[in-house]
C-alpha positions as CSV (number, residue, x, y, z in Angstrom):
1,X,5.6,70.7,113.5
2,X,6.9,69.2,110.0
3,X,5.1,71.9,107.7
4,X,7.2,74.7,109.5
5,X,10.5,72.7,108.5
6,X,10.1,71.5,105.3
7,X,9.0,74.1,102.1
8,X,5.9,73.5,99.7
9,X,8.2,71.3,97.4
10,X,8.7,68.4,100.0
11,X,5.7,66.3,100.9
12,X,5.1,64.8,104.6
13,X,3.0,62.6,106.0
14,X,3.6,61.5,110.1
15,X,1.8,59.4,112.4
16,X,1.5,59.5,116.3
17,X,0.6,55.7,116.5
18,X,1.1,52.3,115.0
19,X,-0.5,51.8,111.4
20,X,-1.4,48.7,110.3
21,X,-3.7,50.0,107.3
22,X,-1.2,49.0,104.3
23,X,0.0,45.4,103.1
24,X,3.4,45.7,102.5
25,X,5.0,44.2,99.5
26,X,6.6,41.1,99.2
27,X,9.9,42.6,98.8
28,X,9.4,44.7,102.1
29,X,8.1,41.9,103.9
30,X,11.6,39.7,103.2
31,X,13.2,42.6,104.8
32,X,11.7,42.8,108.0
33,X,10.6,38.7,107.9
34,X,13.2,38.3,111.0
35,X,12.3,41.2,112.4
36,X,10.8,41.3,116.1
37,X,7.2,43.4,115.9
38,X,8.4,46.2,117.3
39,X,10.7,46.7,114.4
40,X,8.0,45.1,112.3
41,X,5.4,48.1,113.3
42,X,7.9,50.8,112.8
43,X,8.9,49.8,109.4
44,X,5.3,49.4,108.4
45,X,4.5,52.4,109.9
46,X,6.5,54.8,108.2
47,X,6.3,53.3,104.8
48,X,2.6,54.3,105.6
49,X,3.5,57.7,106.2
50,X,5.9,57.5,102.8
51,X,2.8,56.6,100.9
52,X,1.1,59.0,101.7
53,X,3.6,61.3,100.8
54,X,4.2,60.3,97.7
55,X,0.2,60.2,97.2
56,X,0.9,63.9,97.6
57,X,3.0,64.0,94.7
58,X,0.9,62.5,92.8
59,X,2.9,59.2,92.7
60,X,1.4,55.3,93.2
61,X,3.0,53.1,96.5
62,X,6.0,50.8,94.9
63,X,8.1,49.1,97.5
64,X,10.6,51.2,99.8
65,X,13.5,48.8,101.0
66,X,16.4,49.3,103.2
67,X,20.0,49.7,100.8
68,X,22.9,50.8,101.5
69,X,23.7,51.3,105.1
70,X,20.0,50.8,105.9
71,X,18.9,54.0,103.9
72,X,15.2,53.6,101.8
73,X,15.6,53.2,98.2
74,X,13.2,55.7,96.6
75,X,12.2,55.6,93.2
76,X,14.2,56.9,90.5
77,X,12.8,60.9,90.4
78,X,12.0,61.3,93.8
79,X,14.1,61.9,96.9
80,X,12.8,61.0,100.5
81,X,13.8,60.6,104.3
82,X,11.9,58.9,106.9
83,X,12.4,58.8,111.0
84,X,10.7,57.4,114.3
85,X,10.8,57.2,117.5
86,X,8.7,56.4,120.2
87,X,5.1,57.8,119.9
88,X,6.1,59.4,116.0
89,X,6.9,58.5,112.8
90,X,7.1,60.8,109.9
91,X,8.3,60.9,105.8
92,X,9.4,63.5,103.6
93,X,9.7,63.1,99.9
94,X,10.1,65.2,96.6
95,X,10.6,65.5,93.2
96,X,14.8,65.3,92.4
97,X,14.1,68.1,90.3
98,X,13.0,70.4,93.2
99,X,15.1,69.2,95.6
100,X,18.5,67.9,95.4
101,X,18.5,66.3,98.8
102,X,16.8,66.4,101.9
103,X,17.3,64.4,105.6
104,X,14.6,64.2,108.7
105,X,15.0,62.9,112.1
106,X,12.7,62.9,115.4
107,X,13.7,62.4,118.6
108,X,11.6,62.1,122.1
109,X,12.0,65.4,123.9
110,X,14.3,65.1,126.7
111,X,18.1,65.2,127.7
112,X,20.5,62.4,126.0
113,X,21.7,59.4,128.3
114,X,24.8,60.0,130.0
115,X,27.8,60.0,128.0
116,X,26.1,60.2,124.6
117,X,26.8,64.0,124.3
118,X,30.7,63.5,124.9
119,X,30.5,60.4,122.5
120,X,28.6,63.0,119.7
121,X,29.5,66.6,119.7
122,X,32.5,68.5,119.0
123,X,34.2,71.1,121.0
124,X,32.9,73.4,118.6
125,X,29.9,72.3,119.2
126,X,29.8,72.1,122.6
127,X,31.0,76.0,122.7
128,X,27.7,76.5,120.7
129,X,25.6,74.8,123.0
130,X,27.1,76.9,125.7
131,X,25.9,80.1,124.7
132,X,22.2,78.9,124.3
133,X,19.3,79.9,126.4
134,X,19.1,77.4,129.2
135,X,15.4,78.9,130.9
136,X,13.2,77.6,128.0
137,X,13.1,74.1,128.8
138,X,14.4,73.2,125.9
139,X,16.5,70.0,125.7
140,X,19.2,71.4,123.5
141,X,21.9,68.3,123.6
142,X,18.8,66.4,122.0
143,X,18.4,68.8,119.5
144,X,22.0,68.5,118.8
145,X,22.2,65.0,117.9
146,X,18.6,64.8,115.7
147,X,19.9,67.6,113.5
148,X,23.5,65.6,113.4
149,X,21.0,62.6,112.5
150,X,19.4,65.0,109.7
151,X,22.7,66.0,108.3
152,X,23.7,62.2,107.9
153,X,20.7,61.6,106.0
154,X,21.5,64.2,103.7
155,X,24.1,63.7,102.9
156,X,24.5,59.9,102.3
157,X,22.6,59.9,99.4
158,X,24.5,62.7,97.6
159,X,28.2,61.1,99.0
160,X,27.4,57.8,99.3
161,X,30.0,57.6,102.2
162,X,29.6,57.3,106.2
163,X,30.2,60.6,108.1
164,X,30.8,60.2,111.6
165,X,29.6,62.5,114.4
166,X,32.8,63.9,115.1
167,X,32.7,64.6,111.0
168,X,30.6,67.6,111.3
169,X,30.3,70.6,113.4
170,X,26.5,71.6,114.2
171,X,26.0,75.1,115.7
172,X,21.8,75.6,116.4
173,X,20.4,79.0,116.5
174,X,17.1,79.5,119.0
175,X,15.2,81.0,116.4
176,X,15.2,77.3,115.1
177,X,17.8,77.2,112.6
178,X,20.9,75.6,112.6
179,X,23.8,75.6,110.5
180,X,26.5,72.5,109.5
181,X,30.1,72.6,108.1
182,X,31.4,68.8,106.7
183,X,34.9,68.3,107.6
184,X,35.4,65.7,105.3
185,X,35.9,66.1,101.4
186,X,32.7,65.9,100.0
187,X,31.0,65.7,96.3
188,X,29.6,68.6,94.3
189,X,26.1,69.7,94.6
190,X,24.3,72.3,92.7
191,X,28.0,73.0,90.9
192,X,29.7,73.4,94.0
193,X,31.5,71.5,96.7
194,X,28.9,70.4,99.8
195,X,30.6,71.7,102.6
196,X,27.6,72.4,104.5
197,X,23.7,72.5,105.6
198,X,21.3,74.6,106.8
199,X,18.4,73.3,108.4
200,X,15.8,73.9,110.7
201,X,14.4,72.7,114.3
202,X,11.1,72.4,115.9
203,X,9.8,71.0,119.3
204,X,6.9,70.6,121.6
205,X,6.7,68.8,125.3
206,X,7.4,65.3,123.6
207,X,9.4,65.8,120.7
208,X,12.0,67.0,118.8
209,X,12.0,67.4,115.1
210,X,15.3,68.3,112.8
211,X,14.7,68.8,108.6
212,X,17.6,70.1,105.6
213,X,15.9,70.4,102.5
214,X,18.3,71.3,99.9
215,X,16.1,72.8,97.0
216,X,18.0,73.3,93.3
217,X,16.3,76.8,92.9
218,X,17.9,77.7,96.0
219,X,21.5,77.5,96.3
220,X,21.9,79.7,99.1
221,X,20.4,76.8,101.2
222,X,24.7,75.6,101.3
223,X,26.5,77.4,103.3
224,X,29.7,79.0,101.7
225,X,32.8,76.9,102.2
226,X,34.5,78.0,105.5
């Protein structure tokens, strides 16, 4: 599903299963060396996929470790995002001159646990939902919360400050868009102020998928401000 989200400037590379077909570096290794193997195989995993990426750019593996609030530190010239979840793990990256930002997220397909819609969305939000088809089997509260996931990862790198849920209003379309407004201050980006993301959805039986790709040749990717 990730080459209908993501354009010809972003890379990807995902995995259905557990790779153990890289040696991580010794700076990746101190920073899951606590690390149950779970969380061990998921980290290796998707730096896998993130090599491969950046293989696709044209660029050689260097070590991808957690910063700030957990986010990968890419190399200087290159932005990226990376997700799992059970049974998929996926990376996007590109050149910072193509693409000013970018966020991915998976999630299994299947309604959220109880209470985790009330503790995510916004009335606005919830309105949205509302007025979505409900006979297609798709799992649209789960949707919901990967594309408020993609948004995060968007726009943390750009802001370099936390958004909370409740800090943005998602409204998803069923021809697999959706559409953000930030209702915090936020920085400029490509000369304006980032009030917003589009971004797009996919989904099969057992997952969901959420991408924004912010290219620089491409302003009309941000929303106007509201």
């Amino acid at each position: 599903m990730m080459q209908t989200l993501v354009p010809p400037t972003v890379r990807w590379a995902h995995s259905f299963t557990e790779r153990a077909d890289i040696e991580l570096f010794p700076q990746e290794l101190a920073a899951v060396a606590q690390a149950v193997h779970k969380r061990r195989a998921e980290f290796t995993t998707v730096r896998a996929c993130a090599r491969d990426a950046m293989a696709a750019l044209g660029l050689p593996p260097v070590p991808l470790v957690p910063g700030e609030r957990g986010a990968p530190t890419w190399p200087d010239g290159v932005v990226g995002s990376m997700t799992h979840c059970a049974g998929y793990h996926a990376a996007v990256v590109a050149r910072a001159g193509d693409v000013a930002t970018l966020g991915i997220d998976a999630e299994p397909h299947g309604p959220l646990p109880d209470g985790v819609l009330e503790a995510i969305a916004r009335p606005e939000d919830l309105t949205a939902l509302e007025a979505l088809p409900t006979s297609d089997g798709i799992a649209w509260d789960r949707i919901l919360f990967s594309a408020k996931e993609s948004v995060y990862k968007a726009w943390f790198p750009v802001a370099r400050t936390w958004l909370n849920f409740e800090d943005a209003a998602v409204t998803l379309r069923p021809d697999g868009t959706f559409t953000a407004r930030i209702l915090i201050p936020g920085p400029t980006l490509l000369g304006r102020p980032l009030t917003g993301f589009s971004g797009r959805w996919a989904a099969d039986e057992d997952h969901v998928l959420t991408a924004i790709v912010v290219e620089r040749e491409r302003e009309r990717e941000l929303p106007p401000a509201p």
